[in-house]
C-alpha positions in Angstrom: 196.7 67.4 160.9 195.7 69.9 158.7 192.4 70.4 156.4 191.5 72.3 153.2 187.9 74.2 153.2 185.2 72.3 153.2 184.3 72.0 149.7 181.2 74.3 149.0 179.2 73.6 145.7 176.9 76.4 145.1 177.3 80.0 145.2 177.6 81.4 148.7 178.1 85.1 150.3 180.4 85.8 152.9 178.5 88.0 155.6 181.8 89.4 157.8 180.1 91.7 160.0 178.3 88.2 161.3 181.1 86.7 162.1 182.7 85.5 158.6 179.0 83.4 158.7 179.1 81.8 155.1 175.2 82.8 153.6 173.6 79.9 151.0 169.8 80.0 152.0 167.7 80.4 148.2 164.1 81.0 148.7 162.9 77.3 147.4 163.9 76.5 150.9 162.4 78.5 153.1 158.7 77.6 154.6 156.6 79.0 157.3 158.0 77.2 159.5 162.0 78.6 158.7 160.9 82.3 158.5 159.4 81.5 161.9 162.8 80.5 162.8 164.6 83.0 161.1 162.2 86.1 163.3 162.8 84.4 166.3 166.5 84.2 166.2 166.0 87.8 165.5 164.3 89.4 168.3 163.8 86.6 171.0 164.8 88.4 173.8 167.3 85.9 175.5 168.7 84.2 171.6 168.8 87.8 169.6 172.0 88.9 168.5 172.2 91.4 171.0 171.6 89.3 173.8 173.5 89.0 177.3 175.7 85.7 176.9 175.4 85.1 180.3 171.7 85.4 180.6 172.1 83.0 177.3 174.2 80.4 178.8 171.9 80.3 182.0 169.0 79.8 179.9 170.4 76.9 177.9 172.1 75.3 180.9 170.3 71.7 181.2 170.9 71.2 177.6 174.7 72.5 178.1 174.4 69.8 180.9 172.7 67.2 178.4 175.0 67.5 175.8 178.2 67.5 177.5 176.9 64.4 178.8 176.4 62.6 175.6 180.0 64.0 173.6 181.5 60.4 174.0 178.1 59.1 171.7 179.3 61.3 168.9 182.6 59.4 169.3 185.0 61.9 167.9 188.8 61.4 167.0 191.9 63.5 165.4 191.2 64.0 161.8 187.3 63.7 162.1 185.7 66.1 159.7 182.1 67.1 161.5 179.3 69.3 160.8 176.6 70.5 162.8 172.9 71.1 161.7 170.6 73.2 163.3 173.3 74.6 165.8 171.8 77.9 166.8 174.4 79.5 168.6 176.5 77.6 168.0 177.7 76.2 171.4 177.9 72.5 170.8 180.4 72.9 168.4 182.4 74.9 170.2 182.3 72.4 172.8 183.1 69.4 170.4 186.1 71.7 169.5 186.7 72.1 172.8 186.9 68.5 173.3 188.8 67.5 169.9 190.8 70.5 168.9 192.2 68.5 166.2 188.3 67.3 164.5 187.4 69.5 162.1 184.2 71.5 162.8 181.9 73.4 160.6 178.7 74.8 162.3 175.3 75.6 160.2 172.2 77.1 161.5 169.2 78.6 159.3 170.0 81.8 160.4 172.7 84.0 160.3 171.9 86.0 163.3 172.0 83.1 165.7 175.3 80.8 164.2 176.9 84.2 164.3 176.6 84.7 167.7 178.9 81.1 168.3 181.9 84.2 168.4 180.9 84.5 172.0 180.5 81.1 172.7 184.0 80.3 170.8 185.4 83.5 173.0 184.4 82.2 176.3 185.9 78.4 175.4 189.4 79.6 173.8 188.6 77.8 170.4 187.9 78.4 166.6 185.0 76.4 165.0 186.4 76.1 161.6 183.7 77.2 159.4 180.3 78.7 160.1 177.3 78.4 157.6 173.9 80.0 157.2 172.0 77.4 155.7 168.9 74.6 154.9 169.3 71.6 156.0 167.2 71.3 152.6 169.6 72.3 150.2 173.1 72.7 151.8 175.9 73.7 149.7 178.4 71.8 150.6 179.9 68.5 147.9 178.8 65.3 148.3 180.7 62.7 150.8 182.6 65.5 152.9 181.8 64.6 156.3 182.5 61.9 158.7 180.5 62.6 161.3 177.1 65.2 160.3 175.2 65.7 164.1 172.2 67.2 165.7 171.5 67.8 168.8 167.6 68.1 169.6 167.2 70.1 166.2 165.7 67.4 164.0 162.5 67.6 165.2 162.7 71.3 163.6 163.7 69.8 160.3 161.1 67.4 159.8 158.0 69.5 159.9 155.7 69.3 157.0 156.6 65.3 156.8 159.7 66.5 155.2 161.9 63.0 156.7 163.1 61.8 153.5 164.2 65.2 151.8 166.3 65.6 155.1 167.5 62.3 155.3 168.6 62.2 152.0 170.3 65.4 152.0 172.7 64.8 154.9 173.5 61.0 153.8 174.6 62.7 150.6 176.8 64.7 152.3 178.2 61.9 154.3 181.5 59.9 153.6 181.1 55.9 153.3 180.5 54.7 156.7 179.9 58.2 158.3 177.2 58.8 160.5 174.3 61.0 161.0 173.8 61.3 164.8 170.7 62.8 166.0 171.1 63.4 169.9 168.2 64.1 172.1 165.4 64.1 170.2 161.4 63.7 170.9 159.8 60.6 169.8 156.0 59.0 169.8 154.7 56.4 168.7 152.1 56.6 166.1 149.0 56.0 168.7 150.3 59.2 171.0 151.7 61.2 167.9 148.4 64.0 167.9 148.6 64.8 171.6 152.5 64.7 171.9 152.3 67.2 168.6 149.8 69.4 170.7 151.8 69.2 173.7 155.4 70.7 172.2 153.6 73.2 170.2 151.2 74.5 173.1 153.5 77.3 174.0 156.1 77.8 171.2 157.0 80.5 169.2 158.5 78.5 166.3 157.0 75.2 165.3 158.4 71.7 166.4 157.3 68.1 165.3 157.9 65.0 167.1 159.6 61.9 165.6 157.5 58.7 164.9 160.2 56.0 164.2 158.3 54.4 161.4 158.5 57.5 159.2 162.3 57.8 160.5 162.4 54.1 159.4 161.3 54.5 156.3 163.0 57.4 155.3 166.4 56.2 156.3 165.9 52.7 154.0 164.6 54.4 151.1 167.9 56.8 151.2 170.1 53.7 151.8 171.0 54.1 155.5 171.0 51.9 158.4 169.3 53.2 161.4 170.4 52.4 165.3 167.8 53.7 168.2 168.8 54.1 172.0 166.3 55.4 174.2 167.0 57.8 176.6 164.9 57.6 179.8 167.8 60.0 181.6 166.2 62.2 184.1 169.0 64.6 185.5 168.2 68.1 184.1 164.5 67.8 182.9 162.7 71.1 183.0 160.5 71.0 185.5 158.9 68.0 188.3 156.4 66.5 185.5 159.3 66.0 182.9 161.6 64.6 186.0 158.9 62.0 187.4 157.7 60.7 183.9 161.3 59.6 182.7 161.7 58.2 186.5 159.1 56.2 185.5 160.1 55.2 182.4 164.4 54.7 183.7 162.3 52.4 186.2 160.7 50.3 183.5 162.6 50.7 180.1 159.7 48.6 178.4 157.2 51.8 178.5 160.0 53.9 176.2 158.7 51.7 173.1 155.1 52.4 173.9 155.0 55.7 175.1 156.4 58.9 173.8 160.3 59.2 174.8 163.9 61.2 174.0 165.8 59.0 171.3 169.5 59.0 170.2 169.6 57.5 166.8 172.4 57.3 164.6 172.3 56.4 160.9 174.9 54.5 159.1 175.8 55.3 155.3 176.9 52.1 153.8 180.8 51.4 152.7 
């Protein structure tokens, strides 16, 4: 099977010496919080541009480990037209084209210096992601209902900072076919009551800022744009960083009841109506 471009509304530059990394990022979308992003992916030592791919790889290993883990939730056949947000390097949709080499895959990240790093990531699997964008999740350029499948994996908490749930939501679902799907893999939640301290907790040592989900405001945001929302809790243990991480979701794969009442990694996946 054989696809056109994805079909790109607004203006865009083509940056080739980052990897033919298509550039649509106006200012109107860029916070604190993005240019925050946008430094680190700069001159983090192991995610910079320059880094050592296998120093990168060994650093991102658990969540390699995670996500190959939870391809079959994303559900993928021949002829699915997908698109990443927040993909940073890049590597999960390498490995989604690793896995379908006949989907059609376009990668996006906020900055140009980590998406066009995937070469190295693409290099090491023996594919091509199709297309690779430098763009908001805010404002992206592509036409509306292009996607089947639009996915995140642990990146929406980035998105959503500043209460910015319905912008977001909306967005993507616009971009979405009839009956697509927004899958958002991996993915810290709280409820409302543990929301300050589970804030406090991701943020203590970070460089960039992170939220935390609170499935009311995902709730609501997903209504108001039309969507249909599916949660899954994810109590998994294998490849937590560190004993603390490991014991507490022993606990809660123990006693599944304590994911709704204490904070816990979701899947969700939101429908857009026929």
């Amino acid at each position: 099977m054989t696809f056109g471009l994805v079909i790109a509304t607004k203006q865009a530059t083509i940056d080739r010496t980052n990897a033919g990394v298509s550039v649509y990022l106006p200012e109107h979308c860029l916070g604190d919080s993005d240019r925050k992003e946008l430094r680190f992916w700069q001159t983090d030592e192991l995610e910079n541009p320059n880094g050592n791919l296998f120093d990168n790889i060994v650093h991102k290993a658990n969540f390699i480990q995670i996500f190959r883990g939870l391809l079959p939730v994303l559900n993928i056949g021949e002829g699915t037209s997908v698109l990443e947000i927040g993909a940073g390097h890049g590597w999960a949709s390498a490995l989604v084209k690793q896995h379908q080499a006949c989907a059609y895959v376009v990668a996006s990240d906020i900055s140009p210096d980590a998406i066009g790093f995937s070469a190295q990531y693409e290099a090491l699997l023996g594919v091509s992601i199709d297309e690779k964008w430098a763009t908001s999740v805010m404002d992206l350029p592509f036409a509306d209902e292009q996607f089947d499948l639009v996915f995140a994996f642990s990146a929406f908490h980035h998105f959503i900072i500043g209460d910015r749930y319905r912008n977001v939501v909306r967005e993507v679902l616009r971009t979405l076919k009839p009956g697509g799907r927004l899958v958002l893999l991996y993915e810290p939640s709280s409820p409302r009551f543990f929301y300050q301290r589970s804030f406090r907790r991701v943020n203590a040592r970070q460089v960039v800022d992170e939220d935390v989900l609170t499935l009311d405001r995902l709730t609501d945001a997903v209504l108001e744009a039309g969507g249909n929302l599916q949660i899954t809790y994810y109590p998994e243990t294998r490849y937590r960083p560190g004993v603390k991480q490991t014991l507490y979701y022993s606990v809660l794969s123990v006693v599944p009841g304590l994911c709704k009442v204490l904070p816990c990694t979701i899947n969700a996946t939101v429908i857009k109506p026929r």
